[in-house]
NUGU-855013 format. One record per residue (C-alpha): x, y, z; residue number from 1. Coordinates in steps of 0.05 Angstrom, whole numbers, plus 5000, padded with zeros to 4 digits. Example, Ala and Ser with C-alpha at 12.3 -4.5 7.8 and 13.67 -1.06 7.14 Angstrom:
<atoms>
ATOM     c1     c2     c3   seq
ATOM   5246   4910   5156     1
ATOM   5273   4979   5143     2
</atoms>
This chain:
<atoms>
ATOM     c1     c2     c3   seq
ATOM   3891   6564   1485     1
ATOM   3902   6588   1556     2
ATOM   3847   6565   1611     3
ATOM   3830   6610   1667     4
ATOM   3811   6585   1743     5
ATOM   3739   6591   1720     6
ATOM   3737   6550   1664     7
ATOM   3776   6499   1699     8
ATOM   3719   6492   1758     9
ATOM   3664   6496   1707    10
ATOM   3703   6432   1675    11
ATOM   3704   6404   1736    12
ATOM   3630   6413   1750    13
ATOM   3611   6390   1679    14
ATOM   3649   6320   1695    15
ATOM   3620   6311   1761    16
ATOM   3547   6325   1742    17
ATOM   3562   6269   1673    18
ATOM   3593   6212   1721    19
ATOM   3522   6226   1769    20
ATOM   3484   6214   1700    21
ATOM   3524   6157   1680    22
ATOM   3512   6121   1754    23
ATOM   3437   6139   1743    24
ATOM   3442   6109   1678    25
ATOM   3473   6041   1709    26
ATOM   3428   6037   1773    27
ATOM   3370   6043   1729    28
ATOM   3378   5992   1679    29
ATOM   3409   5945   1750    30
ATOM   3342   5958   1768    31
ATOM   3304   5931   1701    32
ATOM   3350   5871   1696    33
ATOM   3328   5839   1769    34
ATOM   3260   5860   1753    35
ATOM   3265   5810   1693    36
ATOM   3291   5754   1736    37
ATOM   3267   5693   1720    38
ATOM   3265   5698   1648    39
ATOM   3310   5686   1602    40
ATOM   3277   5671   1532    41
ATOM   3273   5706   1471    42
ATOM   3191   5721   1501    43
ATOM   3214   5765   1553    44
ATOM   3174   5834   1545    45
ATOM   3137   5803   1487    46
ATOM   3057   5808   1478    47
ATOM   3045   5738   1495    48
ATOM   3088   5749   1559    49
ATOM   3042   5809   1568    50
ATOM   2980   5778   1555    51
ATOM   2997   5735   1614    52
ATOM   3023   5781   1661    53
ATOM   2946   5823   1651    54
ATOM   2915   5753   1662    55
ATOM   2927   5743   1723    56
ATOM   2932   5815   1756    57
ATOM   2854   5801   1783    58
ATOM   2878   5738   1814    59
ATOM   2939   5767   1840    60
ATOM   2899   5833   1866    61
ATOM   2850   5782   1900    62
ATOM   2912   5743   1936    63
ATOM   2938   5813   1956    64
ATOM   2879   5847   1986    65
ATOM   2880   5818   2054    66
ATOM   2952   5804   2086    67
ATOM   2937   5738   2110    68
ATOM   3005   5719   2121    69
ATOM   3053   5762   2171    70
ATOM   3119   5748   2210    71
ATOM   3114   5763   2286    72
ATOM   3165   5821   2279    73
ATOM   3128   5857   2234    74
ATOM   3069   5897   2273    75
ATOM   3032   5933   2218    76
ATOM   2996   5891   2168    77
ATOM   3045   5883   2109    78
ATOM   3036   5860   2039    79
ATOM   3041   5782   2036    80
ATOM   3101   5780   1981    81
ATOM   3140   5828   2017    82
ATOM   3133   5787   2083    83
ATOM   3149   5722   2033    84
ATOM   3209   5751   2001    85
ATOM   3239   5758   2065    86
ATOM   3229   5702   2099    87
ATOM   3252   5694   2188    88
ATOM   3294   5635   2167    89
ATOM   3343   5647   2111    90
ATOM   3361   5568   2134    91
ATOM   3298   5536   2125    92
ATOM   3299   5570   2049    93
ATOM   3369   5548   2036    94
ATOM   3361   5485   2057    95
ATOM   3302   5464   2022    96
ATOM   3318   5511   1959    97
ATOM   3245   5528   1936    98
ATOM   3236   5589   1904    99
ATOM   3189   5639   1934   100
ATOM   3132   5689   1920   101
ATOM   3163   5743   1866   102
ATOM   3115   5803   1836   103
ATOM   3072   5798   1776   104
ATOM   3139   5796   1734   105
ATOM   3133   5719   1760   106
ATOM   3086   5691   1731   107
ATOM   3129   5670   1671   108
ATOM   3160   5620   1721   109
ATOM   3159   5547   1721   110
ATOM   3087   5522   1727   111
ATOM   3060   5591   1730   112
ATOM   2984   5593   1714   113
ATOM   2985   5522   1717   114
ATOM   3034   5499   1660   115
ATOM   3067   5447   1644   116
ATOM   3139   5450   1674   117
ATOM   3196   5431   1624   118
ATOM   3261   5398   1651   119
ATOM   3326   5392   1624   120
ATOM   3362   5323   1604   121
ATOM   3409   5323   1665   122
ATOM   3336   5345   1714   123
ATOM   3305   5289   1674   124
ATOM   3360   5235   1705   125
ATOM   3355   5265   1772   126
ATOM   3282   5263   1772   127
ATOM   3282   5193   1756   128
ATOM   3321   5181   1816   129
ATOM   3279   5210   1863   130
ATOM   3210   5178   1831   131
ATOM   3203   5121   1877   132
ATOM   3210   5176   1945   133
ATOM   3144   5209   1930   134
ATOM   3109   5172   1861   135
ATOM   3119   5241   1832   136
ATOM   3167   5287   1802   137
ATOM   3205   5319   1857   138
ATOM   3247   5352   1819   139
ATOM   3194   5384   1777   140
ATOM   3156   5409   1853   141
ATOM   3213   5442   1879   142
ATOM   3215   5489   1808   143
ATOM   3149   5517   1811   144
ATOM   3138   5578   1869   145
ATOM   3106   5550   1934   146
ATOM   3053   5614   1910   147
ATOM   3046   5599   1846   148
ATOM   2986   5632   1792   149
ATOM   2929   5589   1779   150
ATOM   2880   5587   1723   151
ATOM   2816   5601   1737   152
ATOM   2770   5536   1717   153
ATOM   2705   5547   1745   154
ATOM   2637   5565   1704   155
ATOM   2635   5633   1679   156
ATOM   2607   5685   1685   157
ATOM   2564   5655   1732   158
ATOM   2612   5627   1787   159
ATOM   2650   5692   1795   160
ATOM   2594   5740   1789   161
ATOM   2556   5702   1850   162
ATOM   2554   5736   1922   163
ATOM   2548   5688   1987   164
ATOM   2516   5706   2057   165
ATOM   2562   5742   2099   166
ATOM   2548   5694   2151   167
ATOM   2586   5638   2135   168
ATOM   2610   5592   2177   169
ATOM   2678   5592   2197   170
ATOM   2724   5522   2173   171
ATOM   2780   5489   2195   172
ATOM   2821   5465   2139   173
ATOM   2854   5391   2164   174
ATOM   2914   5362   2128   175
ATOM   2943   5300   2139   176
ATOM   3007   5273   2120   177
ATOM   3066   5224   2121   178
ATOM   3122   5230   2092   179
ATOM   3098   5287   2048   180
ATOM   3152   5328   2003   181
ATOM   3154   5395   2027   182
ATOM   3138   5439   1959   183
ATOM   3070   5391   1951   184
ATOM   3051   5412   2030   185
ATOM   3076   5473   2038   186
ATOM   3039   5495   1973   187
ATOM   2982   5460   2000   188
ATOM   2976   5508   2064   189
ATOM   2996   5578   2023   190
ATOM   2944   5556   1964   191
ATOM   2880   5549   2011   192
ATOM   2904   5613   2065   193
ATOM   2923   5653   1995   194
ATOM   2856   5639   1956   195
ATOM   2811   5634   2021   196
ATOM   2772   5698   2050   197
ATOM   2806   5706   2125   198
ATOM   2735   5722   2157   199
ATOM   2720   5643   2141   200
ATOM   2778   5613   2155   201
ATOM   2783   5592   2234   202
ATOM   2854   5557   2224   203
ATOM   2898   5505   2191   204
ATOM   2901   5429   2226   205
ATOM   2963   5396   2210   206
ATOM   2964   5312   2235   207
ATOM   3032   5281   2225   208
ATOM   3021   5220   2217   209
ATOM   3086   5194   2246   210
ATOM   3124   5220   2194   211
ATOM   3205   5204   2198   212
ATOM   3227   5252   2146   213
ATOM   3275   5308   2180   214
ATOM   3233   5375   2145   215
ATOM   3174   5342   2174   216
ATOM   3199   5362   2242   217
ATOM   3244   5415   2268   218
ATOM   3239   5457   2199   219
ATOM   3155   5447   2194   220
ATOM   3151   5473   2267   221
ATOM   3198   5538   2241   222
ATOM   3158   5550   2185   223
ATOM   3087   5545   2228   224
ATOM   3120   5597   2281   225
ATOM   3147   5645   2226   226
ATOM   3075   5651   2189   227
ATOM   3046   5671   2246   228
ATOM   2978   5645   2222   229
ATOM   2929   5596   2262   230
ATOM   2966   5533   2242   231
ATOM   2963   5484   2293   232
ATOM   3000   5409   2286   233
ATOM   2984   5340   2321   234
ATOM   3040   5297   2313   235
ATOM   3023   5225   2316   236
ATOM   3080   5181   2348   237
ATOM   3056   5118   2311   238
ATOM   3036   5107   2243   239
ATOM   2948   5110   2249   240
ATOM   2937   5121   2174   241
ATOM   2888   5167   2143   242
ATOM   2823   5150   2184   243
ATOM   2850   5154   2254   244
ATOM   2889   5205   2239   245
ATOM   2825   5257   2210   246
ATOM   2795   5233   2275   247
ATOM   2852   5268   2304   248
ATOM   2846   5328   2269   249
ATOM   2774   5337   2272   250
ATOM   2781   5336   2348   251
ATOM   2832   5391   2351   252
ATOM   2794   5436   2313   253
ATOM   2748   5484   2326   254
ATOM   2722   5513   2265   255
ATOM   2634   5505   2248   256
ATOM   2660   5465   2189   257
ATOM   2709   5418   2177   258
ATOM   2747   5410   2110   259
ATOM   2798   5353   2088   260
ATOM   2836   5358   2045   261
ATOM   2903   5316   2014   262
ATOM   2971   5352   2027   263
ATOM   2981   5355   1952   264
ATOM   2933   5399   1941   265
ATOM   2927   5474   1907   266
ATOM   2855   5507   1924   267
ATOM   2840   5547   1864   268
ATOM   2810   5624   1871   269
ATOM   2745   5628   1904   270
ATOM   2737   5550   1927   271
ATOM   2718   5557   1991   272
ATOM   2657   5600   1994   273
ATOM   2613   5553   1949   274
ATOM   2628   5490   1998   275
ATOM   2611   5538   2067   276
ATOM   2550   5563   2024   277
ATOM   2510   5498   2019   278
ATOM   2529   5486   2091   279
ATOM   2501   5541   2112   280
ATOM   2432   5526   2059   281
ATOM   2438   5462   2085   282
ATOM   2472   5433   2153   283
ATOM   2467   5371   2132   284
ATOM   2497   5371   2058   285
ATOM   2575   5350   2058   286
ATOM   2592   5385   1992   287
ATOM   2652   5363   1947   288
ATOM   2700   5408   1899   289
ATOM   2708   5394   1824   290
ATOM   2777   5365   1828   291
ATOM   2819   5382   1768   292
ATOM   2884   5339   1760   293
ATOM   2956   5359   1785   294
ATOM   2999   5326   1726   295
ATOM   3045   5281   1774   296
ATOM   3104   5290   1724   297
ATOM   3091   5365   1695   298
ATOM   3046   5383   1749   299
ATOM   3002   5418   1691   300
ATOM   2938   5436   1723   301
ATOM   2895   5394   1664   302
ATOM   2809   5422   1693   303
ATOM   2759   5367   1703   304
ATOM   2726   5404   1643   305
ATOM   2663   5392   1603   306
ATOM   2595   5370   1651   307
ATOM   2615   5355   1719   308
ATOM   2618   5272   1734   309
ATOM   2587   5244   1798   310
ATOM   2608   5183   1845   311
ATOM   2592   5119   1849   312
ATOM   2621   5051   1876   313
ATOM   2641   4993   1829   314
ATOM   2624   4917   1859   315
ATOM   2674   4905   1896   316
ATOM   2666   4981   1932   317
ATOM   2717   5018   1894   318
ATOM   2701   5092   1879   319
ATOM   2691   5117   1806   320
ATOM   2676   5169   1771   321
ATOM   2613   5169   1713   322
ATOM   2573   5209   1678   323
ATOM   2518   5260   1704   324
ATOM   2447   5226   1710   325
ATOM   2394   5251   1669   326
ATOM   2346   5268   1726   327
ATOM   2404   5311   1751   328
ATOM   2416   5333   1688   329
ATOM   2344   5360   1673   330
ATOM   2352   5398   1749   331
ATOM   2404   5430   1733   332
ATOM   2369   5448   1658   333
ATOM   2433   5478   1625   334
ATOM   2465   5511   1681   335
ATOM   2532   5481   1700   336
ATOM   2550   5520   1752   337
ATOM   2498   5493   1802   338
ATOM   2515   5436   1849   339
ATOM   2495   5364   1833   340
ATOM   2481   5310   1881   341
ATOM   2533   5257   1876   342
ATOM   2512   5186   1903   343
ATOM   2580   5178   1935   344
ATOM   2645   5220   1938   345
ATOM   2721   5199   1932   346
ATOM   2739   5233   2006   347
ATOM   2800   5261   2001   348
ATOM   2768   5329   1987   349
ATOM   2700   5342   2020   350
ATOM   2673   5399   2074   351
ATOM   2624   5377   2126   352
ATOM   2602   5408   2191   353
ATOM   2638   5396   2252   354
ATOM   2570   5377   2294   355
ATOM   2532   5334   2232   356
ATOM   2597   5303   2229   357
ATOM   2595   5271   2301   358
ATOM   2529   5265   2303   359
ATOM   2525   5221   2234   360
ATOM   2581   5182   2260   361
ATOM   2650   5215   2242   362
ATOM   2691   5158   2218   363
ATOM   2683   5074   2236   364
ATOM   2743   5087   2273   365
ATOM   2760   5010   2271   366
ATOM   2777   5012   2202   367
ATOM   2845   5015   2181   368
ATOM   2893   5062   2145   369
ATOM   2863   5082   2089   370
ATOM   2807   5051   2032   371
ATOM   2726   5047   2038   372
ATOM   2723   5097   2094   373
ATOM   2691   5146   2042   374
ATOM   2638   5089   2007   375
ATOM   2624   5079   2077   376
ATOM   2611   5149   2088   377
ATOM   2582   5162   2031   378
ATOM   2522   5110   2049   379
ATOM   2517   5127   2122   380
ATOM   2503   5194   2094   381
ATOM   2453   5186   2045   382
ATOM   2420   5131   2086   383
ATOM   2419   5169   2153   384
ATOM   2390   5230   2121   385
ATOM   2438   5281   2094   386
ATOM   2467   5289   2020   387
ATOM   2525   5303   1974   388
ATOM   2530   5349   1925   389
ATOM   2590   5364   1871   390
ATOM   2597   5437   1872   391
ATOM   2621   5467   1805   392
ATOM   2638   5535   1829   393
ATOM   2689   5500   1878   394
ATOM   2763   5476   1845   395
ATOM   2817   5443   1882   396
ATOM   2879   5422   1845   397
ATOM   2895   5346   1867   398
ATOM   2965   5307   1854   399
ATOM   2943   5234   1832   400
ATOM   2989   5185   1834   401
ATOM   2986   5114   1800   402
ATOM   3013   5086   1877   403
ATOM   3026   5102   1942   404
ATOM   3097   5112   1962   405
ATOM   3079   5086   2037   406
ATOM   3078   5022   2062   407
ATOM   3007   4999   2084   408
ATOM   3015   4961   2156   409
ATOM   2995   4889   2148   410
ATOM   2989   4898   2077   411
ATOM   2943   4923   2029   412
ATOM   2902   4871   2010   413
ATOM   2893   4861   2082   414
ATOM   2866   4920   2099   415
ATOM   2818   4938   2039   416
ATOM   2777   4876   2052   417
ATOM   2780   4883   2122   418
ATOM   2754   4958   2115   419
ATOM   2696   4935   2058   420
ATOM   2680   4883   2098   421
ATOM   2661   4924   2150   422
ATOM   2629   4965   2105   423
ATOM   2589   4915   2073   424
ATOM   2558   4885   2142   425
ATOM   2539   4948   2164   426
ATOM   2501   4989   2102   427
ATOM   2498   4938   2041   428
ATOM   2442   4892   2080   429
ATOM   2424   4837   2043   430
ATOM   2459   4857   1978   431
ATOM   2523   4838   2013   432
ATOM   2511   4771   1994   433
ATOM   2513   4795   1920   434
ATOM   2574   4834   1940   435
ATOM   2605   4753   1970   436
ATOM   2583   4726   1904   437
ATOM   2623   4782   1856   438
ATOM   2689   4780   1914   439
ATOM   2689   4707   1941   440
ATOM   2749   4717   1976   441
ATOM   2729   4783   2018   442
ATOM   2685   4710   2059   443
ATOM   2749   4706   2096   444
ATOM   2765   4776   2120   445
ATOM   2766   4782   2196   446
ATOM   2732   4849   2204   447
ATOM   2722   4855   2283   448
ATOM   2660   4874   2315   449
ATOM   2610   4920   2288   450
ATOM   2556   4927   2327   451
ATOM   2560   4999   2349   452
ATOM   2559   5016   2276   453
ATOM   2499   4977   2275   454
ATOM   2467   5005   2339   455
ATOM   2489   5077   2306   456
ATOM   2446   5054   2245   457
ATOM   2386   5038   2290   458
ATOM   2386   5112   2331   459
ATOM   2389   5148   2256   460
ATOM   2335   5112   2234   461
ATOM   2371   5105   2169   462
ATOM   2348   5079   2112   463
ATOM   2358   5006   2070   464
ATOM   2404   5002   2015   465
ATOM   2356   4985   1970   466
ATOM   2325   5054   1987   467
ATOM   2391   5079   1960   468
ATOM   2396   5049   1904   469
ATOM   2330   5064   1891   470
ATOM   2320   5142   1911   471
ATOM   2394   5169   1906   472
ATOM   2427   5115   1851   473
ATOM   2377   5085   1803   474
ATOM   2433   5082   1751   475
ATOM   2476   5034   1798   476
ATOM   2502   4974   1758   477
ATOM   2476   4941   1839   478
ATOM   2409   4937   1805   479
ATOM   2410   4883   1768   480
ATOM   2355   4846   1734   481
ATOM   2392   4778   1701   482
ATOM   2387   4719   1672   483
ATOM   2458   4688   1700   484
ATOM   2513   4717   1747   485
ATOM   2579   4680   1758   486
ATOM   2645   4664   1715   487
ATOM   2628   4666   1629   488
ATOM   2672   4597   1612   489
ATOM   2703   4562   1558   490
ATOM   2709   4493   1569   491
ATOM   2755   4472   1514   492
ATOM   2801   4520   1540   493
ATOM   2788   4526   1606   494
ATOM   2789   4597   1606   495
ATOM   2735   4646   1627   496
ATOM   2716   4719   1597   497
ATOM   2760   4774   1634   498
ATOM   2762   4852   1636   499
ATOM   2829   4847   1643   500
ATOM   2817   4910   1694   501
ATOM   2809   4938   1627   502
ATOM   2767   5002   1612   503
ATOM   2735   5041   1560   504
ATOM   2748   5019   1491   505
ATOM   2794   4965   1511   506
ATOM   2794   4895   1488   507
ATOM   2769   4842   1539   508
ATOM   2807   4779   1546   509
ATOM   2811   4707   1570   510
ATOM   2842   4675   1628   511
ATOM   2845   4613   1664   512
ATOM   2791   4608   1708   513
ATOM   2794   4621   1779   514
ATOM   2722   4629   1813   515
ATOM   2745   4693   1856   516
ATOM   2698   4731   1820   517
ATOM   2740   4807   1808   518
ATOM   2752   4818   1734   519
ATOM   2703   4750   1723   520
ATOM   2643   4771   1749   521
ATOM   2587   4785   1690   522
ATOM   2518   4780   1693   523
ATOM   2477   4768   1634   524
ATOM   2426   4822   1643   525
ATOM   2350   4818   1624   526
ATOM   2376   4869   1579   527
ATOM   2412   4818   1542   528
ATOM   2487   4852   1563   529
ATOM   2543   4822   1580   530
ATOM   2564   4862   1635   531
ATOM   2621   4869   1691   532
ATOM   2601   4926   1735   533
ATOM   2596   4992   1682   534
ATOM   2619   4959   1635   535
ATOM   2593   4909   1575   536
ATOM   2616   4871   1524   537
ATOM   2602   4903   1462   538
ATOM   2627   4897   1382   539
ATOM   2620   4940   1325   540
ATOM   2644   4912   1263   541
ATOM   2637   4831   1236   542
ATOM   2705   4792   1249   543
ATOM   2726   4838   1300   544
ATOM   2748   4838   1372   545
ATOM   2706   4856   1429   546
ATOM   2719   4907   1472   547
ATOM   2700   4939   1538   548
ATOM   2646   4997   1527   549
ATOM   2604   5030   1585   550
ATOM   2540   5000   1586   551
ATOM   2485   5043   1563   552
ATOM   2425   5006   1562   553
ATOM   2412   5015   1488   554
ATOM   2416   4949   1464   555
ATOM   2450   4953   1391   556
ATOM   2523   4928   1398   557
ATOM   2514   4911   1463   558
ATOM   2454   4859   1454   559
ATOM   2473   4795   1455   560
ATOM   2432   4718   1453   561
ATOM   2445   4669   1489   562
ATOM   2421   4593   1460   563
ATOM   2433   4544   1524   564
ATOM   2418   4485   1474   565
ATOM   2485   4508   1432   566
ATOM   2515   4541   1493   567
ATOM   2527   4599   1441   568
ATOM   2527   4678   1447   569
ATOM   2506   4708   1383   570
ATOM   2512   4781   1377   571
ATOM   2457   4806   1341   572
ATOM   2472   4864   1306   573
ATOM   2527   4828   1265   574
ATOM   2497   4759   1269   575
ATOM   2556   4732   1291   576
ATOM   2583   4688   1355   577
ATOM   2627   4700   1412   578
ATOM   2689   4661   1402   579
ATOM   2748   4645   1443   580
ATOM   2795   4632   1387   581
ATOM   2828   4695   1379   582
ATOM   2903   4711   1379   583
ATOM   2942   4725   1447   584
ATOM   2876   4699   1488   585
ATOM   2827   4762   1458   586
ATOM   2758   4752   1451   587
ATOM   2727   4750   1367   588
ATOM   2667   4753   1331   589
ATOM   2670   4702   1286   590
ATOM   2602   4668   1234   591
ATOM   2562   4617   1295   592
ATOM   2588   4552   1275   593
ATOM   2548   4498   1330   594
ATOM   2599   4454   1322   595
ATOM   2662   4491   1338   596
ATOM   2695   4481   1411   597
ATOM   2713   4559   1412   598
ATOM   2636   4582   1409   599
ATOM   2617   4536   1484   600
ATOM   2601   4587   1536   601
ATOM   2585   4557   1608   602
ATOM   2541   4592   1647   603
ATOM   2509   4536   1691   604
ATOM   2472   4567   1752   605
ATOM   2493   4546   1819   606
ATOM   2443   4532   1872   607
ATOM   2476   4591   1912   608
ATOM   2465   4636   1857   609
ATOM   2390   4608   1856   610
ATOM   2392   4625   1928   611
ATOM   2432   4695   1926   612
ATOM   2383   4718   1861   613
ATOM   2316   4702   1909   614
ATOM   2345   4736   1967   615
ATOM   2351   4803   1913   616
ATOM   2285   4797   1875   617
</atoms>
């Protein structure tokens, strides 16, 4: 068959129009395959993937909103991923290699909404060798998106559904560091301007503590000029530590509020209208986020869930955590989103107005580094006349490590009794000379001169510490009605009853003796406990070994006899003794048996005691 001109150009056109179809075809499905970046597992498209992607669109649309976050080239307000995805300083993203804000599609990313992140064998080895540089997994921080989706933790529907004065004060948000990674600050800064409403956010204080790592410097400064937000930074030239160096923050800022924060943070959605909102009830309430745990090897987001815990201070001043009193718990009659009063607060976290917190006495600026600055707060503020309250409706993500990866500057013993020290002299009155008798060797701490903290004390008119305990903490193990207080010793053996530094559920121990009180201090309670601090001996089975339990004031198996003629300790609700005779140094019940060597407890009282017990009746 013969083909004309004309159906040789209509052949042509027929090709021409398929190979423009067949281009379509390929840019189209180019298109869907980057638009699936990121995931590469037999879930991609599927429901559950899905089911995630919805989940998150409200906390997504909420980041997206407001551009919060432009570069100085771009004039018109522009949508904050855009801006992200194409960074100023191609450099600064090659070099440190952290992946940035992608599109909903994203959120099946490393860590996204908060999961677990799951390395490799090789990433394992190579996270192990970078441990020891921050005390968490590096290698597992630089995976996850420096925007990355959070859960939402707080009480619902309550929390969400609840509107706040339009009047808020303004905050400055203060971050100190040394020697931080750059994925845990950097993630800091984008989680609080991301999840914070602009109208109440003044700015972003920085405070280098004399940091030596090289992204600290020229790279940090880069990133701070490309956001183009209020981010200001006060490098330190030497090392202050965390005290001296908030001082330095607070003073550059000039927001109505002041909030510190850690620079491993990751604010959670709507966390920081709750904290400006009992401000603003209240100038002088310092109000604390619920702070849900940053999983320092997965960096799972694992909520502080269940009823919110309080604070309180152990004897010798450390911070803890325990269980919501029932007076608070009868305020709050049910509802768990309302804010609790908290007889002391950890510190990292905590919001507090820029004025109240001058005029209440900032920080004891002669303390050192870091430790009791927020006991010693935490007093001063209850005593002097303001409060602190938990806030339920307020979540921060916090990184906790088991230890710092920074050296402490004279050393760490050092400073801690130094700073409690101080504390002590200043707010504990005369209970400080229970505090000498539980930590004999604090005696010795040089703690400088403290009489403008004194003189501050005086001009508040603040309160006794018995008042506190009294009015704020009743439940404080500080209020002690006893019998004995000192070392629990066996003499055959020499060794004395021990916690071990032990907790919940844990079985106490023996030790040689050493009189430095610590993990030997017990008092033998008119209650009939055995108690160190929160915690009391306590036994529920015959022939078993005694454990650690927190005290609860209900006698059963914590209720214990003491017979100074046999020097025994029977336990009552088994009838049996305390006995020293168990394997690898534990502590036994065993059937009371006067005679036996194992069943001797010395608890002689010394004429100090005599003295320290008067001075506290």
């Amino acid at each position: 068959m013969r083909l004309t001109r004309r159906s040789l150009a209509n052949c042509r056109v027929i090709l021409l129009t398929s190979l423009v179809w067949v281009l379509i075809d390929l840019l189209v499905l180019a298109f869907v395959a980057s638009s699936r970046e990121g995931c590469t597992g037999p879930e991609c498209g599927s429901a559950e993937a899905k089911e995630i992607k919805n989940a998150v669109q409200s906390d997504e649309q909420s980041q997206r909103e407001v551009p919060q976050l432009k570069l100085e080239k771009h004039e018109k307000s522009q949508d904050l991923q855009h801006v992200i995805e194409k960074p100023e300083s191609p450099t600064i993203k090659g070099m440190l290699g952290l992946p940035y804000w992608r599109d909903v599609s994203g959120v099946e990313g490393p860590g996204e909404l908060g999961k677990a992140v799951v390395l490799s064998d090789e990433e394992k080895e190579v996270a192990k060798t970078k441990q020891k540089e921050n005390q968490f997994n590096l290698v597992v921080c630089e995976k996850i998106h420096i925007n990355r989706t959070l859960p939402d933790f707080r009480p619902q529907p309550t929390c969400g559904e609840r509107d706040y004065a339009a009047d808020l004060p303004d905050a400055s948000i203060v971050f100190v560091f040394h020697e931080e990674a750059w994925c845990t600050l950097i993630r800091s800064i984008y989680s609080v301007i991301n999840r914070s409403p602009p109208q109440y956010l003044r700015e972003i204080v920085l405070v280098d503590d004399a940091s030596t790592k090289e992204h600290l410097k020229q790279p940090l400064d880069k990133f701070i000029q490309d956001t183009n937000f209020k981010i200001k930074i006060v490098r330190l030239s030497e090392r202050q530590g965390l005290i001296k160096a908030r001082l330095a923050g607070a003073a550059a800022a000039t927001g109505k509020v002041l909030v510190f924060l850690d620079s491993h943070i990751e604010a959670s959605r709507g966390w920081l209208e709750p904290l400006l909102h009992e401000i603003h009830q209240d100038r002088t309430r310092v109000p604390v986020p619920v702070i849900d745990n940053i999983n320092l090897e997965d960096f799972k987001l694992v909520p502080n869930s269940g009823e919110v815990q309080v604070g309180g201070f152990t004897w010798s001043l450390t911070f803890y955590w325990f269980r919501l009193p029932e007076s608070e718990r009868k305020r709050i009659n049910g509802d768990h989103s309302l804010p609790v009063k908290s007889p002391a607060m950890a510190g990292g976290l905590f919001a507090i107005e820029r004025d109240y917190f001058y005029e209440v006495g900032s920080y004891d600026d002669q303390m050192e580094i870091w430790g009791g600055e927020n006991v010693e707060m935490s007093l001063r503020i209850w005593q002097c006349g303001g409060s602190i309250w938990e806030v339920p409706c307020s979540h921060v993500g916090h990184v906790f490590r088991k230890q710092s990866p920074y050296s402490w500057p004279g050393g760490v013993s050092k400073i801690l009794s130094k700073n409690n020290r101080r504390l002590a002299e200043v707010w504990l009155d005369e209970f400080k000379h229970f505090w000498f008798f539980v930590n004999p060797s604090v005696k010795k701490a040089e703690f400088g001169d403290v009489s403008s903290r004194l003189q501050l004390k005086k001009d508040l008119q603040c309160k006794s510490f018995r008042w506190y305990l009294k009015n704020v903490w009743p439940e404080s193990s500080y209020n002690l009605e006893v019998y004995f207080l000192g070392q629990i010793k066996n003499p055959v053996t020499n060794n004395c009853v021990d916690t071990m530094g032990r907790k919940d559920n844990e079985k106490a121990g023996l030790i040689g003796c050493h009189g430095a009180g610590g993990h030997q201090a017990f008092a033998f309670t008119k209650a009939n406990e055995l108690r160190s601090d929160d915690y009391c001996l306590d036994a529920s089975k015959r022939d078993d070994a005694v454990i650690l339990y927190r005290c609860h004031s209900q006698g059963g198996n914590q209720f214990w006899l003491y017979d100074k003629a046999t020097m025994s300790m029977r336990h009552r609700s088994t009838s049996q003794c305390l006995d020293a005779s168990g394997k690898d140094k534990e502590l036994v019940l065993r059937d009371c048996d006067a005679s036996s060597p194992h069943q001797k407890w010395e608890m002689s009282d010394a004429a100090e005691l005599e003295f320290l017990l008067k001075k506290l009746s």
